[in-house]
Each structure stands twice: as C-alpha cells, then as structure tokens.
C-alpha distance (Angstrom), angle and dihedral (degrees) to the residues before:
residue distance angle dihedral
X1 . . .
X2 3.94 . .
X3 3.73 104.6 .
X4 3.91 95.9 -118.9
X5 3.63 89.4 62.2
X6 3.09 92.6 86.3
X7 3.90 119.9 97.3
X8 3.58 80.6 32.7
X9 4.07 122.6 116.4
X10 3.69 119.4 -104.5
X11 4.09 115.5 -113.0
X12 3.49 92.5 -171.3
X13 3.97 80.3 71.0
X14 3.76 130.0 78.9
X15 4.00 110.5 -50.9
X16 3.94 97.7 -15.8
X17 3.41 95.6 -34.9
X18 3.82 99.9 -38.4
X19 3.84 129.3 105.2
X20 4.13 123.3 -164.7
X21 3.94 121.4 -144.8
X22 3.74 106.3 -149.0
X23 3.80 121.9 174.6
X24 3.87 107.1 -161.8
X25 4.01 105.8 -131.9
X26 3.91 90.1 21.8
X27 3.90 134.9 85.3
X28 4.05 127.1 -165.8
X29 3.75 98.9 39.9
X30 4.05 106.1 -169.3
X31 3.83 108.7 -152.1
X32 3.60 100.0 -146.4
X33 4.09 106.3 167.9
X34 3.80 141.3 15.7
X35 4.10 127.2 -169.4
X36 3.90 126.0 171.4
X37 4.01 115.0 -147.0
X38 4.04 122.3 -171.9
X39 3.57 130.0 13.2
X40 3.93 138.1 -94.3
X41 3.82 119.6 -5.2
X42 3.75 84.1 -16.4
X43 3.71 96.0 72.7
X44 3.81 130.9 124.2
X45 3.16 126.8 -155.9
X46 3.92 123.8 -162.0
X47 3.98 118.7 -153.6
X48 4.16 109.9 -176.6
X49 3.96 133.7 167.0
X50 3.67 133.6 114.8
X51 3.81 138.7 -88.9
X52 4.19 139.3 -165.5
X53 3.81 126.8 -117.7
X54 3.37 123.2 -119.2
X55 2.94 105.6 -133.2
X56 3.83 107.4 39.4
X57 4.12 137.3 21.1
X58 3.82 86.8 -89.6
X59 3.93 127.0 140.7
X60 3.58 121.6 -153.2
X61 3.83 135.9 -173.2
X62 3.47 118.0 -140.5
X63 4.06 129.0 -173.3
X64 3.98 121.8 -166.0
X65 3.62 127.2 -175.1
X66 3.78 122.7 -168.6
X67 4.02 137.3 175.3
X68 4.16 125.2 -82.8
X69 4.57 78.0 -93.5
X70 4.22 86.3 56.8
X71 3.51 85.4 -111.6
X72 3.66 117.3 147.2
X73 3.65 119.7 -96.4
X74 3.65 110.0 -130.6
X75 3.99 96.0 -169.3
X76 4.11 89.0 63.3
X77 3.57 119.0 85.5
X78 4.24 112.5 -58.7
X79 4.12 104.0 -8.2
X80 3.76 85.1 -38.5
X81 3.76 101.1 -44.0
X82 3.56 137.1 102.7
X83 4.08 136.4 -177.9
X84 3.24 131.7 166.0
X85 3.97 130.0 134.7
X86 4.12 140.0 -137.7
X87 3.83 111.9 -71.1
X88 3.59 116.5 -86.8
X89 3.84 87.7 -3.1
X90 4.07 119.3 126.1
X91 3.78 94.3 -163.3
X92 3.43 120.1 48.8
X93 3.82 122.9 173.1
X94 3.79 127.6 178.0
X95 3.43 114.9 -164.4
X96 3.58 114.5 167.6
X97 4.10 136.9 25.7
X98 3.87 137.5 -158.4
X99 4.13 133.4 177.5
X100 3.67 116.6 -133.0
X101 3.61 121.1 -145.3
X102 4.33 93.3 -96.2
X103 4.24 87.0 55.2
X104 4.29 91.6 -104.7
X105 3.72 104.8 140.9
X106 3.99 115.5 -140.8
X107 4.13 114.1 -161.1
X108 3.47 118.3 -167.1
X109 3.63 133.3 -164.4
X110 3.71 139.2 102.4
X111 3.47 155.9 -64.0
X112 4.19 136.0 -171.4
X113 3.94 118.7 -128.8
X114 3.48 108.3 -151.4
X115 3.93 87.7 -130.6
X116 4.04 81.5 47.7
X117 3.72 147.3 53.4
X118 3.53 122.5 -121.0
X119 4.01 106.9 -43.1
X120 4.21 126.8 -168.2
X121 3.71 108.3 -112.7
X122 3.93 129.2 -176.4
X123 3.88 131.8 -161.1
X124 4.00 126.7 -174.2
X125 3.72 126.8 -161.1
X126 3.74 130.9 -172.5
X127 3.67 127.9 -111.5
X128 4.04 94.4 -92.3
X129 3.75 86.0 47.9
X130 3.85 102.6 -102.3
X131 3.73 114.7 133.9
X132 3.59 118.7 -99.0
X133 3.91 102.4 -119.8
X134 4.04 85.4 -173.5
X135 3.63 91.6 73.8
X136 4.11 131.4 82.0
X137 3.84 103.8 -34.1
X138 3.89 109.6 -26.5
X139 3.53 95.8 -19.0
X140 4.31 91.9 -49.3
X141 4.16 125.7 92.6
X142 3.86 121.7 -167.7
X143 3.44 117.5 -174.9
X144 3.83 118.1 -144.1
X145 3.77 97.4 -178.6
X146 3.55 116.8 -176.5
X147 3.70 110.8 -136.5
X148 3.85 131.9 -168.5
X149 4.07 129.9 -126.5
X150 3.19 125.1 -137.7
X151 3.70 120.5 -93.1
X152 3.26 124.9 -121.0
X153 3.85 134.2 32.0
X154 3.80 129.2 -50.3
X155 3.83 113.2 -110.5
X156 3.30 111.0 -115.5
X157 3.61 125.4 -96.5
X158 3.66 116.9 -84.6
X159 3.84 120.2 -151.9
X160 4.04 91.1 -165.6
X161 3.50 112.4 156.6
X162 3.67 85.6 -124.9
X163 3.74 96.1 65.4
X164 4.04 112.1 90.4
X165 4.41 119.6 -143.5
X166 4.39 98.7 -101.0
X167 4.01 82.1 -165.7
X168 3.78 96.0 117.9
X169 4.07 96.0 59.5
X170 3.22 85.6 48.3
X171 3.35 86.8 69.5
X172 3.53 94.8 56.6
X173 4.10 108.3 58.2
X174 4.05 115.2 -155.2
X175 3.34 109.9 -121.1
X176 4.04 133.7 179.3
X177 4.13 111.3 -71.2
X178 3.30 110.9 160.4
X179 3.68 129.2 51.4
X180 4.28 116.0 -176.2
X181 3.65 137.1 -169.0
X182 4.11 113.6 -147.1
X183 3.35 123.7 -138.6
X184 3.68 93.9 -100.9
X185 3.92 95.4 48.4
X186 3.62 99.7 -95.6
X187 3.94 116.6 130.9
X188 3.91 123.5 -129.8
X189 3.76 123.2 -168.9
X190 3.53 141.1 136.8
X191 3.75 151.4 -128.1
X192 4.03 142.7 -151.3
X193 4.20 104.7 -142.7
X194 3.96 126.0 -175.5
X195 3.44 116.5 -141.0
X196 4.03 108.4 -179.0
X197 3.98 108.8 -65.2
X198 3.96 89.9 -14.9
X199 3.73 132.3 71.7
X200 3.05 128.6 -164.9
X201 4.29 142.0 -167.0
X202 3.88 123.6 -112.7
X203 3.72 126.5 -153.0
X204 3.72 111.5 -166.3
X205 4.03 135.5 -173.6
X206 3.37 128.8 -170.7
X207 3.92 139.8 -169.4
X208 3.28 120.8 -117.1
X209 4.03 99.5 -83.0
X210 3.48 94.7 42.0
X211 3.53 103.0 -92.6
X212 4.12 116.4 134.2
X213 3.84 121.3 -87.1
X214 3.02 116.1 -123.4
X215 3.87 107.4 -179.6
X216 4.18 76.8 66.8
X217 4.08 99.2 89.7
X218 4.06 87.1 -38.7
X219 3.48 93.3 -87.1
X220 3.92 102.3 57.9
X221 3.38 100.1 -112.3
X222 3.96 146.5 53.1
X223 3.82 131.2 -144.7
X224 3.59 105.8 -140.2
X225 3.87 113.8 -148.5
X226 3.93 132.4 166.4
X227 3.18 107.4 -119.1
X228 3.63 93.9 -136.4
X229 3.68 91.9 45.6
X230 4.19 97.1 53.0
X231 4.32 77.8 128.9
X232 3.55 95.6 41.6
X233 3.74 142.1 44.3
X234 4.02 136.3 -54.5
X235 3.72 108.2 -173.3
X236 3.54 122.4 -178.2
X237 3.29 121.2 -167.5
X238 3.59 108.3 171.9
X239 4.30 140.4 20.7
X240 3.67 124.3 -164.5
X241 4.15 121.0 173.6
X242 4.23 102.7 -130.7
X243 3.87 117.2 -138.2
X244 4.11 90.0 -95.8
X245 3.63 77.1 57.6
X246 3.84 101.9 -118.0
X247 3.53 123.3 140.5
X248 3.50 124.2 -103.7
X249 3.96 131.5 -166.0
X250 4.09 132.7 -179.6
X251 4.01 125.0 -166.4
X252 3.38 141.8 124.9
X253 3.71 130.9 -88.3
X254 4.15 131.8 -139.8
X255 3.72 152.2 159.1
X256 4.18 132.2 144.6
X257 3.50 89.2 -103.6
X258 4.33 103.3 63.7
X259 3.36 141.4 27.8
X260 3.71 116.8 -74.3
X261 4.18 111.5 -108.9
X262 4.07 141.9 -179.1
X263 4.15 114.6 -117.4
X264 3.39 146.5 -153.8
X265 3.73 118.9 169.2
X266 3.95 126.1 -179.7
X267 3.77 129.7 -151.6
X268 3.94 131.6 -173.1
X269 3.77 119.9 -111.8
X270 4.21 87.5 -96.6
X271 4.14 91.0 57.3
X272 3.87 98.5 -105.4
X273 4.05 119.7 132.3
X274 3.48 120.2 -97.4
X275 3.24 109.2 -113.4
X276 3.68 99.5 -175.4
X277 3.90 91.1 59.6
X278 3.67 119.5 86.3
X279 3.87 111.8 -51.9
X280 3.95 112.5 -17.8
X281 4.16 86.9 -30.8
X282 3.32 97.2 -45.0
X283 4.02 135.6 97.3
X284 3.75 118.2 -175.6
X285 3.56 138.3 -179.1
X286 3.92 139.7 179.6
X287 4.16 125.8 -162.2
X288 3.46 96.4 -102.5
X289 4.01 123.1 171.7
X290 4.52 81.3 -6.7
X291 4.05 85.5 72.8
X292 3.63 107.0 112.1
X293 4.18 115.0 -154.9
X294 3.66 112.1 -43.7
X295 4.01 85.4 -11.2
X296 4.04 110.6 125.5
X297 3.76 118.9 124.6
X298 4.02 115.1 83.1
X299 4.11 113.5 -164.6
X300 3.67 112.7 -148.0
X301 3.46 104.7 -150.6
X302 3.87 115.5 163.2
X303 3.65 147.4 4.1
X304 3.44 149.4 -159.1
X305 3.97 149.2 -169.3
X306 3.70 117.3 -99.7
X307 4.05 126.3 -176.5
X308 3.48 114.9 -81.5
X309 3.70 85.3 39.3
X310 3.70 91.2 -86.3
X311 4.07 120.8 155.7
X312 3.70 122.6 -125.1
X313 3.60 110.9 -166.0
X314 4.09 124.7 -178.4
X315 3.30 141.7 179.6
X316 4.12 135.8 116.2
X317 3.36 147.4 -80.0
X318 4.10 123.8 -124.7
X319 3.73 90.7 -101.9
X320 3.64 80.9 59.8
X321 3.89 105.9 -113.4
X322 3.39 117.9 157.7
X323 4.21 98.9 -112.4
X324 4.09 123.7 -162.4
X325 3.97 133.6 163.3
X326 3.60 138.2 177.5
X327 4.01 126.6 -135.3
X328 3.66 131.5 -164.4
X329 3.76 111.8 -135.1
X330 3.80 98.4 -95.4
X331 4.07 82.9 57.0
X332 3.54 103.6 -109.5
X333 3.58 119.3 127.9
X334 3.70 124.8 -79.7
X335 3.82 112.7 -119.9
X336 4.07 97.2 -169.2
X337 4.09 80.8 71.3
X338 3.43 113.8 69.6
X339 3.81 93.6 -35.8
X340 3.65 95.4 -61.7
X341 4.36 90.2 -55.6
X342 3.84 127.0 121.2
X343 3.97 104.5 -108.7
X344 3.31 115.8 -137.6
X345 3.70 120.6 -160.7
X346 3.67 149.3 -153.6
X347 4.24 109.0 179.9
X348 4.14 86.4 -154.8
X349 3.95 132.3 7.5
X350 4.09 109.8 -82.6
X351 4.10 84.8 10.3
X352 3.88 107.3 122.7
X353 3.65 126.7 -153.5
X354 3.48 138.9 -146.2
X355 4.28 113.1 176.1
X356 3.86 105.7 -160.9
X357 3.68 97.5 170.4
X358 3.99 143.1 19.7
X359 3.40 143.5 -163.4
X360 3.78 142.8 -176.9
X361 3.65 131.3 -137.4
X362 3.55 128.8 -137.4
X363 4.25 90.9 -107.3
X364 4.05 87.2 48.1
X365 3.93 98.4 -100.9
X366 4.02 110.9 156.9
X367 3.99 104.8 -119.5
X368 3.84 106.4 -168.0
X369 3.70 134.8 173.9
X370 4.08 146.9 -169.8
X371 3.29 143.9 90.0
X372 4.09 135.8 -44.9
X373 3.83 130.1 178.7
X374 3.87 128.6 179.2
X375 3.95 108.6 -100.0
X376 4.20 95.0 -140.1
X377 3.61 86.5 51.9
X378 3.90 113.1 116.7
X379 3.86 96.0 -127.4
X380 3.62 125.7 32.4
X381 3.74 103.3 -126.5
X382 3.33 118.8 149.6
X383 3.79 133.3 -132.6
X384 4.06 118.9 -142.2
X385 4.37 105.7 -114.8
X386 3.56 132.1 -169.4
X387 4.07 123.6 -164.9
X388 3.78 141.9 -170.0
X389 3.23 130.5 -152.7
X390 3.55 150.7 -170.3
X391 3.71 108.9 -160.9
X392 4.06 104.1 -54.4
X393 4.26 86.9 -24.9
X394 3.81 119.5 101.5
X395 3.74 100.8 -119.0
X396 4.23 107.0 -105.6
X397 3.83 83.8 -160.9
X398 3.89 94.4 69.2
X399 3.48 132.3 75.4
X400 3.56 89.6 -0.8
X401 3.76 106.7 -60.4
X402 3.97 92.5 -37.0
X403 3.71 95.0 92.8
X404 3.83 87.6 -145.6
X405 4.17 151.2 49.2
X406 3.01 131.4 -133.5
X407 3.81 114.4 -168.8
X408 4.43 138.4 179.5
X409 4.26 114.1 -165.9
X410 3.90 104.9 -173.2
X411 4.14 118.6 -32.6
X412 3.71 139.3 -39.2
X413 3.83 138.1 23.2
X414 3.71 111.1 -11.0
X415 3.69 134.2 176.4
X416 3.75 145.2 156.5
X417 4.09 119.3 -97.7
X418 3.63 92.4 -167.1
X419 3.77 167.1 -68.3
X420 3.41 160.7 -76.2
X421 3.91 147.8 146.3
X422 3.53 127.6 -125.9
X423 3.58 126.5 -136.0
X424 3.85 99.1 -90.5
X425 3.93 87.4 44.7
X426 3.73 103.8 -98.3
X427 3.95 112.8 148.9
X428 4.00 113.9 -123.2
X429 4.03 111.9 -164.1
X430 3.88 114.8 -176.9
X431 4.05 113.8 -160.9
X432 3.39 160.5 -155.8
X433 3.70 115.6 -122.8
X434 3.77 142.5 160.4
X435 3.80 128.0 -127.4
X436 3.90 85.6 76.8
X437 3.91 95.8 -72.8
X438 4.04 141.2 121.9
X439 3.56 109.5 -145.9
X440 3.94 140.8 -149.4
X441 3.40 120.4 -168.2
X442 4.29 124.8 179.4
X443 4.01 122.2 -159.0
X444 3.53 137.7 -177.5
X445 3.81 122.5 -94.5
C-alpha cells in the first residue's frame, strides 16, 4: 500500500469505505461503540448504540454484526441485527460492548426507572445472537446501587474572582463508556450518579453472571469522589484495566467553590486508592496560563495505553481546543510529549476541536477522533475528524501530508463516537450523523 493511503477510507469496506446503521421501525440511531474480533476474512465486527421509535418516547438498543467486507452477517441475530430493550424499561441505551473469552457479547449501558434516576444496566447475548438467559435476571442486570452523601454541610458558595462558571460541562453529563472483561471473567465498568447538588463516579465489578462482586471493596463497587470536590463534581468519563491489572479512570472535576481540573484516578484490583499514583490516587490539572479569553474548563474525555505503559488522555477545553497529555505510570507528567505540557490543539486557524476518542497504534502513533467546526461559521455543525500523530506532531505520513481528515456524509451536525484498530492496523471510526443514520467508517493506517 502507497504510503499516503493511509488516513484514507477503505473501499474494500461497505459503500467505499462507509457502512449505514439502520434500525427498521426506528429513526436517530446513535452509534455509540465499535470492536473487531478474529482475523482476515474471518473477522467480526460489532457496531452497538441506541435509537428512538417513531412512534412513541421509546429507547431501544440495537447490536449489528457484519463480515471483515461490513457486510451484514446473516447467521447473527435477524440478517445481522438485533434490538431489544431492559424489561419493563421505556428507555434503553447501550453504550458500550466487550467479547468474553466463550464469544457471548455483554453491552452495558443504562436505563431510567420512572421511580429512579438514571441506573447502569447490562445485557449478554450468545454468539448466534440469542440472549443469554444465564446471565443477571433472564439474561438482563440493573444495578440499583445505593450510594452515600457526604456528611456534613456544603460550604457555601464563593463568588471569588478566582473561581471560573463550570456551566458548560454541565452540559455534557458523563455517562458509562467503557465496558471490560478481566482476565478471569469478571466484568468492570463504571457509572456517573447524581445525588442532589453532588455527583459522584461509580466503579463497579461483577462476577461472571452478573451478580455483584463482592471481594471488590465488599460491596462490589466504589464511589469515586475527589476529595477536594466532596461539594462538587467527580465525572468519569472513561475506565481502562492497565497491564498490572489496576483500574484506571479519567474525567473532569467541578464545583462553585474551586477551580475547574482534568482527572485520572487509579485504584487496585480490591477498590483501595492508589497511593503511588499522583497525589493519594489522584492527578489533577486545570488550563492555567493556556486559557485563551473566557476559555477555562478542559473535558477529559478518553484515554489510552501507550508503550512504556504511559497514559494518553484527550479531550477539549470549553473554547473547544482539541486537549491531550501524556503520564508516566506514577502519574506525573510525561516530558518526551510536549515537554511534559498538555497540548492543546487547533488542526486549522478558527477550526475547533473536540477529541472524543483515541487510539494507539502498534508503532506508538496518537490516533484521535471527534468532531471540529469553523467558529465564524453561521451554524455550529460539526464535521466528524480523524488525526495522527507522532508525539505532539501531526503525522506527515497520513492523509497525505495533512496528518488529519476531515469528513461530511449527508447534512447537519456530525461527529465521530469512537475508535478502534483492527488486528492488521486498519482504523474503524463509528459516528454520529444526520439524515437518520449511525455510521461506520474504516481507513487505512
């Protein structure tokens, strides 16, 4: 392959290198997660998300599966496609998938009671796409996790001229990304709960059939909570297991009392801090002298192994610059990217950035993906974007010397969900799009 085919889509996939996700009956599919399994013309590939009826406020999950040519596969579920959603449940969103060892499939995401807020809830289906009745409750778990305040009173709100407006992540609620299976069959993932004027993050294990852990912190699960921000806000947005097989998380952290600041926190496989990692677990970081106007919030959204078991995290900031940073494994910053800073990007003048996703090759190159829209333009619709990189460098080896694509399928706002790499290094990027499809799309590397 001609090296400036890479960053270029794949026609030997779907429509010249495109794949629509259409749910018959439903409009607005949201493509939430993509994973590759097996190798060569074997290969699956697993497309998941959540869409709304048409003809009543109704949620429902859906999970395709098509062949290594995004074709289809006609012995999974109906021609390829199932949907379903949790019993006696009216919205229904799967947001995450992972492949146990046996080929059963367990999606996780969540669903709202009416008696309830928003609750996690996991599904797993068999390899021919027939639910797994031997898991949770018929095949369904719902966690209704009781979780515990903070004591005390709030401080009360300071108006400090040193304390920045968190309004805009409001705007953008955590929710559960990232669903793993552990080497012994157990299943992590994790959670963003409200509780009054506080919110917290949950970090959940569970057996093997879905039932609560409880050699994980007794009670199978762990609230995670800045200590400085008991009043305020822990968001995760995003678990990963590390090879030494802690646990991992990234988010962002608020109140109206401190400055707002980027996360990651690490926990040992039992549920306790730590305490070798950054400052009792936790390593935090505002925007500091980078801001830019009224620009002050950063969003960590994702992360991803590097060699050396570094962590490259990404996200943006609320001027909408692309953000990403690099940490050693103790959590302090690494200084062979961008001399130890968080880089913030902008791909063009006046071309904002949001990274929603990354991924790292096999040679170390920074894949990341999102969404980016010109700030003079009259309507803020965003385009879907994919990057390389080589440390803090676009990559001159991708997309012909650009080191990025920017691409628009049909009308309206448009943006990229996520990514992953198959085994012979091609880059799958599932999407957001209008015109009443989810969207896959497969490049070169």
């Amino acid at each position: 392959m001609p090296l400036n085919d890479a960053g270029t889509l794949d026609p030997a996939f779907g429509e010249g290198g495109i794949v629509s996700i259409n749910v018959p009956g439903y409009h607005l599919p949201t493509v939430t997660a993509v994973l590759s399994s097996g190798v060569g013309t074997d290969r699956k590939i697993y497309v998941t998300g959540w869409c709304e009826s048409t003809w009543e406020n109704v949620y429902l999950y859906f999970l395709s599966r098509l062949d290594s040519n995004g074709i289809p596969d006609n012995t999974f579920g109906d021609a390829g496609l199932i949907t379903g959603r949790f019993p006696h449940m009216d919205h229904s969103r799967i947001l995450s998938l992972a492949l146990q060892d046996d080929g059963k499939i367990v999606l996780s995401g969540n669903t709202f009671p009416a008696e309830h807020s928003q609750q996690p809830a996991l599904v797993r289906y068999n390899n021919d796409g027939l639910l797994d009745k031997t898991f949770g409750v018929g095949g369904y778990c719902i966690l209704d996790l009781p979780l515990s305040p903070p004591a005390g009173n709030p401080p009360l709100e300071e108006h400090a001229e040193h304390v920045r407006s968190t309004k805009s992540i409001a705007d953008y609620p955590a929710e559960p990304s990232r669903v793993e299976i552990l080497p012994d069959g157990k299943i992590l993932l994790f959670d963003y709960v409200d509780m009054r004027d506080q919110g917290v993050g949950v970090i959940i294990r569970l057996d093997k059939n879905g039932v609560l852990d409880t050699d994980f912190n007794q009670i199978g699960y762990i609230q995670v909570m800045h200590p400085d921000y008991i009043w305020g806000n822990t968001r995760l947005r995003n678990l990963l297991v590390q090879p030494d097989g802690k646990y991992l998380g990234c988010g962002s952290l608020f109140s109206t009392t401190k400055l707002t600041a980027a996360m990651f926190v690490r926990y040992d496989s039992s549920g306790n801090p730590d305490l070798t990692f950054g400052k009792k677990g936790f390593v935090t970081f505002d925007i500091g002298e980078d801001g830019i106007g009224l620009e002050n919030i950063i969003h960590m959204e994702c992360m991803a192994e590097q060699p050396n078991r570094r962590i490259l995290g990404a996200g943006y900031t609320s001027g909408d610059r692309g953000l990403m940073t690099s940490i050693e494994p103790d959590g302090s910053f690494n200084i062979q990217f961008n001399k130890g800073k968080p880089l913030y990007t902008m791909l063009e003048p006046e071309l904002n950035t949001r990274w929603t996703d990354v991924a790292i090759q096999k040679d170390g190159r920074i894949l990341v993906v999102g969404g980016t829209y010109l700030e003079r333009a009259p309507e803020r619709l965003y385009d879907i974007v994919v990057a390389r990189y080589i440390n803090e460098q676009l990559d001159p080896a991708f997309n012909d010397g650009k080191g990025w694509v920017k691409l628009r399928i049909g009308n309206g706002l448009q943006y990229a969900t996520g990514v992953m790499l198959q085994d012979d290094g091609k880059i799958l990027v599932c999407a957001q799009t209008a015109d009443n499809k989810g969207t896959l799309l497969r490049f070169h590397a």
